[in-house]
Backbone as XML, in Angstrom:
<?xml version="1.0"?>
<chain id="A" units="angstrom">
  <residue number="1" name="UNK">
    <atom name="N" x="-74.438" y="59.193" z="114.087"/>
    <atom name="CA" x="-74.430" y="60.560" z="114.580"/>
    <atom name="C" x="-75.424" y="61.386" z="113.773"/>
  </residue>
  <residue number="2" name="UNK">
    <atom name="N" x="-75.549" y="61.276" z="112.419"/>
    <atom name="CA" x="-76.273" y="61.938" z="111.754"/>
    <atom name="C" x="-78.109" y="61.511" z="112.144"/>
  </residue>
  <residue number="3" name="UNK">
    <atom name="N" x="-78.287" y="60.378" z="111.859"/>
    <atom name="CA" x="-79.847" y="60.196" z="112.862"/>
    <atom name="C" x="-80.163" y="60.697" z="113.876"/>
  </residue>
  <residue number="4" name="UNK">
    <atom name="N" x="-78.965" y="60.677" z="114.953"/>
    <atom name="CA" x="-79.073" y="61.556" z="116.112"/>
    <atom name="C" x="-79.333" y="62.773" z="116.004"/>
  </residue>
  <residue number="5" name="UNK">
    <atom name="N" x="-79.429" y="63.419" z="114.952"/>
    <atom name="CA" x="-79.579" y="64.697" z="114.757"/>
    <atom name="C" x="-79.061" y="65.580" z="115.642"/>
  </residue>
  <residue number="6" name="UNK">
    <atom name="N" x="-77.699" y="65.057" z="116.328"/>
    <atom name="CA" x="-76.906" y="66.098" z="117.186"/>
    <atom name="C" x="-75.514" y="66.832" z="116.183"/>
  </residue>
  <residue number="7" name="UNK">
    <atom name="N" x="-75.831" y="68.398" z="116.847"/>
    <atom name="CA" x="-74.511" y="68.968" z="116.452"/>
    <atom name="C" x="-74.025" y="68.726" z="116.607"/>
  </residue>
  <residue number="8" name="UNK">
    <atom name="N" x="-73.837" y="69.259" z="118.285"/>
    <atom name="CA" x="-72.446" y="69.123" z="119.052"/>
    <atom name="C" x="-72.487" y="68.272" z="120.193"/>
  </residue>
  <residue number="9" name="UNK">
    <atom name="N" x="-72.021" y="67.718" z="120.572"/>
    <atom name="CA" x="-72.049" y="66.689" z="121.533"/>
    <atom name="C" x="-71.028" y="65.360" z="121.903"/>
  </residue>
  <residue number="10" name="UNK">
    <atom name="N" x="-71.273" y="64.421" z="122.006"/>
    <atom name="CA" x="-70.495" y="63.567" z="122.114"/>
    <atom name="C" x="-71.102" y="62.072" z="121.153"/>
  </residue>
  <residue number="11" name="UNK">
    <atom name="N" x="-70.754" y="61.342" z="121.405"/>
    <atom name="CA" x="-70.505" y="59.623" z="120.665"/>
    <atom name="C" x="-69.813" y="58.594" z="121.900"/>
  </residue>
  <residue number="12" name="UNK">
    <atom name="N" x="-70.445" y="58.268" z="122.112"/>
    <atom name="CA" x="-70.077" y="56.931" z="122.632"/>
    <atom name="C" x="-69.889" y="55.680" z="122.156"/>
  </residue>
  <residue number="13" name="UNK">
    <atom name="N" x="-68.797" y="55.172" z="122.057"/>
    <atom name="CA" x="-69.333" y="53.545" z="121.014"/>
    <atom name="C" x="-68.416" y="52.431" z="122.155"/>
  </residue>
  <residue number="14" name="UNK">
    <atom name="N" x="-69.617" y="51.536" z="122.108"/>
    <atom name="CA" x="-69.026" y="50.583" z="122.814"/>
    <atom name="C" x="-69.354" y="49.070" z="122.687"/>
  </residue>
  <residue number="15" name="UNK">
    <atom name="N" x="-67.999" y="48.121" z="122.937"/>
    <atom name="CA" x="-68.491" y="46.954" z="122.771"/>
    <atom name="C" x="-69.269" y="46.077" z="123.957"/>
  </residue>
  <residue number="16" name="UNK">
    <atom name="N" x="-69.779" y="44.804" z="123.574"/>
    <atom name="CA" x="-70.708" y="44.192" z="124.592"/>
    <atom name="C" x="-70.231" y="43.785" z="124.960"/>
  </residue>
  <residue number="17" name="UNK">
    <atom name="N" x="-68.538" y="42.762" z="124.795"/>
    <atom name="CA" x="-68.136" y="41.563" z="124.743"/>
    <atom name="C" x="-66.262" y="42.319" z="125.577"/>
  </residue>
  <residue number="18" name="UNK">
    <atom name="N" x="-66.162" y="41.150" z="126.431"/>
    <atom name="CA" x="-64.764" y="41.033" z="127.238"/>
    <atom name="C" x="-63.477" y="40.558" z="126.292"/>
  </residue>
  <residue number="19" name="UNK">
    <atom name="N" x="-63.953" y="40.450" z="124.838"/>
    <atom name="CA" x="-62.677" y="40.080" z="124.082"/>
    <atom name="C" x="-62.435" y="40.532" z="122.856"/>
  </residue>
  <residue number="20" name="UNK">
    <atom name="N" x="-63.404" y="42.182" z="122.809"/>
    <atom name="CA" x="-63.318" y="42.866" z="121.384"/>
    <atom name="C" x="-63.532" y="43.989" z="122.048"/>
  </residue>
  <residue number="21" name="UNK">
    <atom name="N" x="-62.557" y="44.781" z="121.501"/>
    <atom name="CA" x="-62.368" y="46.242" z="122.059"/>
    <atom name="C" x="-62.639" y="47.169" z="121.248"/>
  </residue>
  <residue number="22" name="UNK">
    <atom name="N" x="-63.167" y="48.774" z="121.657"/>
    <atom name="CA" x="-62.987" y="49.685" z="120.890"/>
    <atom name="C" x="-61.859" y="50.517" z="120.897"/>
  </residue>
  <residue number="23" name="UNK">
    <atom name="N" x="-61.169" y="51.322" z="119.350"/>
    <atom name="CA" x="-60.198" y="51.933" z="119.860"/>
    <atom name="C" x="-60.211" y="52.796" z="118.382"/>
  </residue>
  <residue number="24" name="UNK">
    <atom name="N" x="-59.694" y="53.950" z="118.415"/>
    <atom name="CA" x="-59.420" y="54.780" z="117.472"/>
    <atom name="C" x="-57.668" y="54.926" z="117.151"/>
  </residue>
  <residue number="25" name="UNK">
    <atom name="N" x="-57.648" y="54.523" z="115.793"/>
    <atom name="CA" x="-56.348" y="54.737" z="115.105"/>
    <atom name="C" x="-56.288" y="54.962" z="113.948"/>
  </residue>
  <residue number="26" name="UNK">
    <atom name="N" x="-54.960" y="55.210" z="113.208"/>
    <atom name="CA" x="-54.678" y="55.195" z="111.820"/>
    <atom name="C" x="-55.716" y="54.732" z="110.992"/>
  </residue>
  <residue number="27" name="UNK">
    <atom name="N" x="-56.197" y="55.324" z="109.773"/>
    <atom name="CA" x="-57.598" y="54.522" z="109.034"/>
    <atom name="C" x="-57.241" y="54.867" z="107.875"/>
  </residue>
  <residue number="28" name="UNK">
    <atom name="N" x="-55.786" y="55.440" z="107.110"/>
    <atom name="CA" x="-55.701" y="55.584" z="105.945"/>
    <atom name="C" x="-54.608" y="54.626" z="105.374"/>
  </residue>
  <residue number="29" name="UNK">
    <atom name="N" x="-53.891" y="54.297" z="106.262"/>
    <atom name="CA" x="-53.213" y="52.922" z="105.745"/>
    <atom name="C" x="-53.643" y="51.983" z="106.204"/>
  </residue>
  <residue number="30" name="UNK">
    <atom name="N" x="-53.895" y="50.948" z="105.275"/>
    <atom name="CA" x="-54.592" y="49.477" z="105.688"/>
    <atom name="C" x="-53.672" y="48.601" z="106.273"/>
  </residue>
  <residue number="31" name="UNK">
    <atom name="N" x="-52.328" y="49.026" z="106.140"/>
    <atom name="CA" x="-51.599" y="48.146" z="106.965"/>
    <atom name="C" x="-51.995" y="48.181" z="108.512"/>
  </residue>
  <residue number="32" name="UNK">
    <atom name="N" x="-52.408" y="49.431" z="109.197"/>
    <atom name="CA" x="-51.924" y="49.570" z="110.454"/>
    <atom name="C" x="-52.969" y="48.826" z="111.447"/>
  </residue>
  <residue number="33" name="UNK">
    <atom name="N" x="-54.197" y="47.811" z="111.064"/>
    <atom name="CA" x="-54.638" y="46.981" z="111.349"/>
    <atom name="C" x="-54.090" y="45.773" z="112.347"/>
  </residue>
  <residue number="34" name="UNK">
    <atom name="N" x="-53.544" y="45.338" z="110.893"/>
    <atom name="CA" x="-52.441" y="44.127" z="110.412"/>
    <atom name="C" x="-51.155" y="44.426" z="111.329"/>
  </residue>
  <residue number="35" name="UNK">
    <atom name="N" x="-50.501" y="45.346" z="111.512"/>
    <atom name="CA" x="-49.299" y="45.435" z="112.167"/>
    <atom name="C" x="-50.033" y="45.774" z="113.828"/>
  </residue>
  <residue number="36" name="UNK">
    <atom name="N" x="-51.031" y="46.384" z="114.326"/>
    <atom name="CA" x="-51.592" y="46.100" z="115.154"/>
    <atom name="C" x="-51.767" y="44.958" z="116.021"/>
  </residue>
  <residue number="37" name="UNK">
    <atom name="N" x="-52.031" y="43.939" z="115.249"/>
    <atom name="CA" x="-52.603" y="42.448" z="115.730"/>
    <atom name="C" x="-51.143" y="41.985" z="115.984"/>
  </residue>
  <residue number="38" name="UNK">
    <atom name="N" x="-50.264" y="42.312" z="114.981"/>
    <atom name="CA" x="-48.570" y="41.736" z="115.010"/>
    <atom name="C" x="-48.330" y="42.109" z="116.294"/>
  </residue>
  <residue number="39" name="UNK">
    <atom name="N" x="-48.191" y="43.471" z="117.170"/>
    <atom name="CA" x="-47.703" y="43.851" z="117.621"/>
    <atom name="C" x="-48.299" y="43.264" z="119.020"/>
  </residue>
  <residue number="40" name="UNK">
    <atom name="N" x="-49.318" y="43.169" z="119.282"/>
    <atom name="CA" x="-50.221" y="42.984" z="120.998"/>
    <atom name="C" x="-49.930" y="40.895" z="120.626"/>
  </residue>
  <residue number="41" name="UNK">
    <atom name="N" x="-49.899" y="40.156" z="119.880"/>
    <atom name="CA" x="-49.054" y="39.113" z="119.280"/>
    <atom name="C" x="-48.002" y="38.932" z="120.022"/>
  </residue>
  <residue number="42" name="UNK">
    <atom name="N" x="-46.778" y="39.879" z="119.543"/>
    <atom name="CA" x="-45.342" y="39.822" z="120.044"/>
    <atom name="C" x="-45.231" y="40.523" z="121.282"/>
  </residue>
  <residue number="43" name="UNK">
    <atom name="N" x="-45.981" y="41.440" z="122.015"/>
    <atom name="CA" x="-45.996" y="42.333" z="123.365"/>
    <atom name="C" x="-46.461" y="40.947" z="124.264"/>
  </residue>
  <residue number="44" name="UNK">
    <atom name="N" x="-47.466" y="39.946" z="123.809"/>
    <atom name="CA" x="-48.318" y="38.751" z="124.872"/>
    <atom name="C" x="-46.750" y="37.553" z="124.814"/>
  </residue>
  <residue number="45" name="UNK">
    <atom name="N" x="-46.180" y="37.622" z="123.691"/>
    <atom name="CA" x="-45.029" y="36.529" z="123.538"/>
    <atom name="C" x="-43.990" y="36.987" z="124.511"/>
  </residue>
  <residue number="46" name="UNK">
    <atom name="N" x="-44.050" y="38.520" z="124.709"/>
    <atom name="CA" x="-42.643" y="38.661" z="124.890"/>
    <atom name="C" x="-43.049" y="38.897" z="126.905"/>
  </residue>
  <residue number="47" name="UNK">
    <atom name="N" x="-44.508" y="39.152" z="127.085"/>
    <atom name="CA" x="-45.007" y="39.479" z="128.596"/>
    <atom name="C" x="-44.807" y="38.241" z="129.186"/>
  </residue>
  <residue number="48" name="UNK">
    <atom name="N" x="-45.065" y="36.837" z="128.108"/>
    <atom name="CA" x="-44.079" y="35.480" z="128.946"/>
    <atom name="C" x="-44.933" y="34.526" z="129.629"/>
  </residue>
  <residue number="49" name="UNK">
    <atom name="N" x="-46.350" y="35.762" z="130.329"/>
    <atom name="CA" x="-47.422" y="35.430" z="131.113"/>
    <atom name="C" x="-48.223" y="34.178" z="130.826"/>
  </residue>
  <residue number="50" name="UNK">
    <atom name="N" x="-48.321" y="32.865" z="132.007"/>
    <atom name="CA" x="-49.315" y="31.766" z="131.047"/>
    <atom name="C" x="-50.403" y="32.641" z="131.618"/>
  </residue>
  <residue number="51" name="UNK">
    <atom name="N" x="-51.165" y="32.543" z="130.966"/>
    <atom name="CA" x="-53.052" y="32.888" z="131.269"/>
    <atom name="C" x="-53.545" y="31.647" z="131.585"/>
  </residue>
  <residue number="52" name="UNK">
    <atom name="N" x="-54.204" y="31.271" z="132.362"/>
    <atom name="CA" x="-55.145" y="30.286" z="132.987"/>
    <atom name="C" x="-56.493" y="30.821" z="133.020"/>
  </residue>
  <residue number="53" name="UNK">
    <atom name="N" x="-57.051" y="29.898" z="132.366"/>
    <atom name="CA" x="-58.585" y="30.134" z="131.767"/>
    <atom name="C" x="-59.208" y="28.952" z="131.557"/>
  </residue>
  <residue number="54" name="UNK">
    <atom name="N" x="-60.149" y="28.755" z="131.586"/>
    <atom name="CA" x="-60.857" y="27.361" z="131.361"/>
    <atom name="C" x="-61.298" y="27.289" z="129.411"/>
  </residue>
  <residue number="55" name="UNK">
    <atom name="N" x="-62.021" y="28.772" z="129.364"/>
    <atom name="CA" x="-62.069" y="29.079" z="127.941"/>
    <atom name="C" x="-60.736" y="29.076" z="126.844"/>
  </residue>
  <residue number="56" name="UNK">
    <atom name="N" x="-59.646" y="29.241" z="127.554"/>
    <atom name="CA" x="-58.367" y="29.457" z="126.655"/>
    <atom name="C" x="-58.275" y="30.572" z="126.153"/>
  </residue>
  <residue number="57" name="UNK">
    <atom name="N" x="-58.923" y="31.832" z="126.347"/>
    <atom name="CA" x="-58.867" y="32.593" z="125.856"/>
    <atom name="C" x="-59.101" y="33.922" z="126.691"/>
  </residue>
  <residue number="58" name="UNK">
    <atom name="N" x="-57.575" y="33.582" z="127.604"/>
    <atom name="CA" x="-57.852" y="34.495" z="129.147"/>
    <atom name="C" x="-56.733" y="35.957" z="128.048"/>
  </residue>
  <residue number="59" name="UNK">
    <atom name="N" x="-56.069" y="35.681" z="127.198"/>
    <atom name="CA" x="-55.226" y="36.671" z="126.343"/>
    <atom name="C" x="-56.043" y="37.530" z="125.812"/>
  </residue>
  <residue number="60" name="UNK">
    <atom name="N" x="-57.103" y="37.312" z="125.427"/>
    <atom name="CA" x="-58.185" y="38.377" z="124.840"/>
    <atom name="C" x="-58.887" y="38.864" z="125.141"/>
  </residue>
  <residue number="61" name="UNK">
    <atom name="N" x="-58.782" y="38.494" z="126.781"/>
    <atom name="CA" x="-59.944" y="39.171" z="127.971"/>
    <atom name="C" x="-58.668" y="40.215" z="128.255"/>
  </residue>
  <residue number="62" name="UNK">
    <atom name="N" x="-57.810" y="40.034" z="128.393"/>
    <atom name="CA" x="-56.170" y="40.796" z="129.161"/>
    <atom name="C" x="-56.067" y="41.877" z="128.014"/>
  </residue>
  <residue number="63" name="UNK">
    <atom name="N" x="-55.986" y="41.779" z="126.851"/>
    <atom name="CA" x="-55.845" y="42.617" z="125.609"/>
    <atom name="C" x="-57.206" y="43.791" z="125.698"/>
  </residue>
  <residue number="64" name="UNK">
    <atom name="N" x="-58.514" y="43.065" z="125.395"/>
    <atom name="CA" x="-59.759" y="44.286" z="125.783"/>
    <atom name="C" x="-59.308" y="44.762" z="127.168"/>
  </residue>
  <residue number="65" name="UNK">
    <atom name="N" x="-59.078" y="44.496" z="128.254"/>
    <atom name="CA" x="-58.300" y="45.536" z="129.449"/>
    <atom name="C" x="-57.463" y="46.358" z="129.118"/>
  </residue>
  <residue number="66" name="UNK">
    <atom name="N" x="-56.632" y="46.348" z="128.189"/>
    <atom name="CA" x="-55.778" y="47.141" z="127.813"/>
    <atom name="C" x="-56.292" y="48.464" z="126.887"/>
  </residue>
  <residue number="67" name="UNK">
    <atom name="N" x="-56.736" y="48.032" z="125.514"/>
    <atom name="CA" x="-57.410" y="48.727" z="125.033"/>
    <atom name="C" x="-58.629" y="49.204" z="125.623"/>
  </residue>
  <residue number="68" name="UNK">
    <atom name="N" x="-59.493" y="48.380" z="125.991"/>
    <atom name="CA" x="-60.552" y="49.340" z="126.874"/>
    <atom name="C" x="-61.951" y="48.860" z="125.858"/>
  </residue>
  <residue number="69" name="UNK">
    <atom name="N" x="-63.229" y="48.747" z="126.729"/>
    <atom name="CA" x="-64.291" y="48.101" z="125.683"/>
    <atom name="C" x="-65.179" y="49.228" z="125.017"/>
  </residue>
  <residue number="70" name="UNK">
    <atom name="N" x="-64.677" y="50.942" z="125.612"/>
    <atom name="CA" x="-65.324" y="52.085" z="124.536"/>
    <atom name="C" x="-64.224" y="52.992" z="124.201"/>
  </residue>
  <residue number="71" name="UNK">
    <atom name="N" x="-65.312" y="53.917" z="123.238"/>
    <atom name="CA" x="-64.370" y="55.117" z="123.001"/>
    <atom name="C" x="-65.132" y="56.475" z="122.766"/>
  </residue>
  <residue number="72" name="UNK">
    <atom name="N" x="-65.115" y="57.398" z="123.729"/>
    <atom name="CA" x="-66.015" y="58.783" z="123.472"/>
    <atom name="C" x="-65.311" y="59.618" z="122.601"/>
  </residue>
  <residue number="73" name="UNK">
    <atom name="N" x="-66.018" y="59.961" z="121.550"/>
    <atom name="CA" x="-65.797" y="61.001" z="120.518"/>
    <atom name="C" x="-66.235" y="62.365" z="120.469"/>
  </residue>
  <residue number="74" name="UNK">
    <atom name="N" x="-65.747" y="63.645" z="120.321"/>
    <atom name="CA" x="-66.476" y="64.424" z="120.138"/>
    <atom name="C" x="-67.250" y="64.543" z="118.811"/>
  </residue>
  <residue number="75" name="UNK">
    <atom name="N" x="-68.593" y="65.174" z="119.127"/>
    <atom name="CA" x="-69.473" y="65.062" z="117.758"/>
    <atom name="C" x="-69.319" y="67.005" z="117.547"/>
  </residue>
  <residue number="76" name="UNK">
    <atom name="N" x="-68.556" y="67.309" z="116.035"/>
    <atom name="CA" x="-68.873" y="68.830" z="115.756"/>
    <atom name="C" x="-69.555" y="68.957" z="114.550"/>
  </residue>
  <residue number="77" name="UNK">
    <atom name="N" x="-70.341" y="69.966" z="114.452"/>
    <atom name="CA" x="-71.164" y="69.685" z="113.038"/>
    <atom name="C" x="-71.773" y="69.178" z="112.583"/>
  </residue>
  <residue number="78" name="UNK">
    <atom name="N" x="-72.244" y="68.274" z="113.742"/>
    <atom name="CA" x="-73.279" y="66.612" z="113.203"/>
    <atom name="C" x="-71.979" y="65.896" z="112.754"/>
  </residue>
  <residue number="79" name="UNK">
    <atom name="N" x="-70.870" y="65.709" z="112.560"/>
    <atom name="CA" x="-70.022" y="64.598" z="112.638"/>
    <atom name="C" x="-68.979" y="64.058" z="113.678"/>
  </residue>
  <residue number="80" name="UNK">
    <atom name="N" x="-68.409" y="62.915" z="113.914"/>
    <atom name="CA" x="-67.572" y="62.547" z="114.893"/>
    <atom name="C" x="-66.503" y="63.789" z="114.749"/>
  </residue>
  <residue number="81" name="UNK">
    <atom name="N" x="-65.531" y="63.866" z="115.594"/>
    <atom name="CA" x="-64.501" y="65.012" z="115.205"/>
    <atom name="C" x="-63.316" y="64.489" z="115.324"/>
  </residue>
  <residue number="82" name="UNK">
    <atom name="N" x="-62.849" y="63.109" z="114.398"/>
    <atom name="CA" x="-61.620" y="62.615" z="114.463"/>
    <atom name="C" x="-60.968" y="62.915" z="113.452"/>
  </residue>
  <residue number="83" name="UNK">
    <atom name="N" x="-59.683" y="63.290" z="113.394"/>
    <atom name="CA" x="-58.640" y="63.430" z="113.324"/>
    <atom name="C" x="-58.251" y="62.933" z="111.439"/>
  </residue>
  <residue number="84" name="UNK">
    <atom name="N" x="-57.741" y="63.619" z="110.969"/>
    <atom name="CA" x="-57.424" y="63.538" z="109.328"/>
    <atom name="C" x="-57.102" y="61.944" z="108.946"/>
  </residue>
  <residue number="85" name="UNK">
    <atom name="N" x="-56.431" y="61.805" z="109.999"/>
    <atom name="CA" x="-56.061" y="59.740" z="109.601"/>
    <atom name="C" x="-56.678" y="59.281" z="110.168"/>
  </residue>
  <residue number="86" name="UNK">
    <atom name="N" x="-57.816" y="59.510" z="111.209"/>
    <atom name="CA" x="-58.261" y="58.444" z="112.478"/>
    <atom name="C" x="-59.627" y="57.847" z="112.165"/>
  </residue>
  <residue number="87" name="UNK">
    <atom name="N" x="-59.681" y="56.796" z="112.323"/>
    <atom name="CA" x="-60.805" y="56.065" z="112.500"/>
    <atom name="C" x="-61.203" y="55.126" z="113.694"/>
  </residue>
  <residue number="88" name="UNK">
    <atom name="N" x="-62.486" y="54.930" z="113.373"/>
    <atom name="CA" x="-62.924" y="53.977" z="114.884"/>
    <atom name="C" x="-62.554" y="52.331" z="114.498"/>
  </residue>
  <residue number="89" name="UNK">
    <atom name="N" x="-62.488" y="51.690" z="114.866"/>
    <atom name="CA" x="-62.257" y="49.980" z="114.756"/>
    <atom name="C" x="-62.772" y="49.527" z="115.949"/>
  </residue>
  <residue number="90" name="UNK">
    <atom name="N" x="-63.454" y="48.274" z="115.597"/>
    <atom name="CA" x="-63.464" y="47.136" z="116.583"/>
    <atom name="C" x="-61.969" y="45.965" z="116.749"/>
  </residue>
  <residue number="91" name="UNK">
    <atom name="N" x="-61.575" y="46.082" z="117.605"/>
    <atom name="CA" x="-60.459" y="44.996" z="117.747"/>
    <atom name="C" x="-61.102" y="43.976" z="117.915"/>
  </residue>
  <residue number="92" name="UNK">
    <atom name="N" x="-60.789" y="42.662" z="117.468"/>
    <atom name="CA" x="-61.361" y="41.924" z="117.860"/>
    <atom name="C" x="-60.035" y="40.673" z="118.205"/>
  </residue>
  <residue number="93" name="UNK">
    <atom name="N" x="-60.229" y="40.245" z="119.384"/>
    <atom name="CA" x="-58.930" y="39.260" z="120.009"/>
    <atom name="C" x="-59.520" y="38.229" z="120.069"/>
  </residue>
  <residue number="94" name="UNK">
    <atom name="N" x="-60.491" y="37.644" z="120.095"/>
    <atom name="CA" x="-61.261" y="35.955" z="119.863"/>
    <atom name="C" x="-62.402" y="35.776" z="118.882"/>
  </residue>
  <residue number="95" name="UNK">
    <atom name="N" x="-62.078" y="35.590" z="117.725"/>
    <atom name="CA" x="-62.678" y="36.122" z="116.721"/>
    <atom name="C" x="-61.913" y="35.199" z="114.874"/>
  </residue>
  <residue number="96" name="UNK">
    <atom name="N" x="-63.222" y="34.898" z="114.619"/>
    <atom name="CA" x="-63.995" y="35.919" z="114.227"/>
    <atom name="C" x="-65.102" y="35.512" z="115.132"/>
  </residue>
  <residue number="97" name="UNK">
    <atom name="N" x="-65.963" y="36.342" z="115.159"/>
    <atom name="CA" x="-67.488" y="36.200" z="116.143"/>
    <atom name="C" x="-68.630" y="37.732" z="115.556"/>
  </residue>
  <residue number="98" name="UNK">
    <atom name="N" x="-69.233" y="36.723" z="115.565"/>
    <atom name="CA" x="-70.165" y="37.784" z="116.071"/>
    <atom name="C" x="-70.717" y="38.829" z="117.210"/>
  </residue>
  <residue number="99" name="UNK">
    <atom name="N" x="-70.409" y="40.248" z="116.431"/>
    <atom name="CA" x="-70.087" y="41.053" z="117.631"/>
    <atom name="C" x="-71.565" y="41.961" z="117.863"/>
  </residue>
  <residue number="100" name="UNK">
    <atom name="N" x="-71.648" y="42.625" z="118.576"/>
    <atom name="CA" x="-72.557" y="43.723" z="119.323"/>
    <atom name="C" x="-71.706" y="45.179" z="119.356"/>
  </residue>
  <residue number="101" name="UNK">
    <atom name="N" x="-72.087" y="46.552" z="119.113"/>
    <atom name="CA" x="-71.486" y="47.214" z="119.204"/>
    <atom name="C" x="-72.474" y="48.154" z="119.594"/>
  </residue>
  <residue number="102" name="UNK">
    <atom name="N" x="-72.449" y="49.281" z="120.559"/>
    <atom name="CA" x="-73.746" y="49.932" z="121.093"/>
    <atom name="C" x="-73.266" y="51.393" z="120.800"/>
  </residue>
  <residue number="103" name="UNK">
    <atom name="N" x="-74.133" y="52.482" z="120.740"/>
    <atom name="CA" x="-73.551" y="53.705" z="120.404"/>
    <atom name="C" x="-74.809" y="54.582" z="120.563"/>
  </residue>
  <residue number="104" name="UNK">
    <atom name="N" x="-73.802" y="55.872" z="121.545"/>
    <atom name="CA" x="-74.685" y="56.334" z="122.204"/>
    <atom name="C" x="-74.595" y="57.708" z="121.975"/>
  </residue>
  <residue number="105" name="UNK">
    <atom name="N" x="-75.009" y="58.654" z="121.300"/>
    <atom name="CA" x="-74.848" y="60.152" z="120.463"/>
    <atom name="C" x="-75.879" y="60.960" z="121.434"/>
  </residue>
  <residue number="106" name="UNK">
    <atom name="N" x="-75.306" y="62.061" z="122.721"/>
    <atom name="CA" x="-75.453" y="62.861" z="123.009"/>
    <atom name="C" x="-75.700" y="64.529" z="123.343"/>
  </residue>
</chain>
């Protein structure tokens, strides 16, 4: 945002990939990562659903649907304008990998 040399505006950040999502949450406890991954874990155990995929990895295409592959931010001041605990994360559900992340400051 700051290269962008925008005040006010927006942020776009987005991933390339059908099995790593963007999403904004908690960023001052390091647990809430970790209990994150626990939780979409026990929500896929408890949804029951087989996934049929040739890759095996039709759960992490279903998970980025959920979360969603961007996230628009407002930009105030030349900075993002999130929230006292919030930060941006890449989820990543088939992984580790090498990711792509694109970002677009308006």
């Amino acid at each position: 945002v700051r290269e962008a040399g925008v005040d006010e505006g927006l942020c776009v950040i987005s991933s390339t990939h059908t099995t790593a999502a963007v999403t904004v949450n908690e960023d001052y406890d390091r647990d809430v990562p970790r209990d994150l991954a626990a939780a979409c874990r026990a929500f896929l155990e408890k949804l029951g659903v087989s996934f049929d995929h040739v890759e095996g990895n039709s759960d992490s295409h279903f998970l980025t649907s959920l979360f969603g592959p961007s996230q628009t931010l407002l930009v105030r001041a030349g900075e993002p304008d999130l929230g006292r605990w919030q930060g941006v994360f890449l989820a990543e559900f088939d992984g580790p990998r090498r990711r792509t992340v694109r970002v677009a400051v308006l």
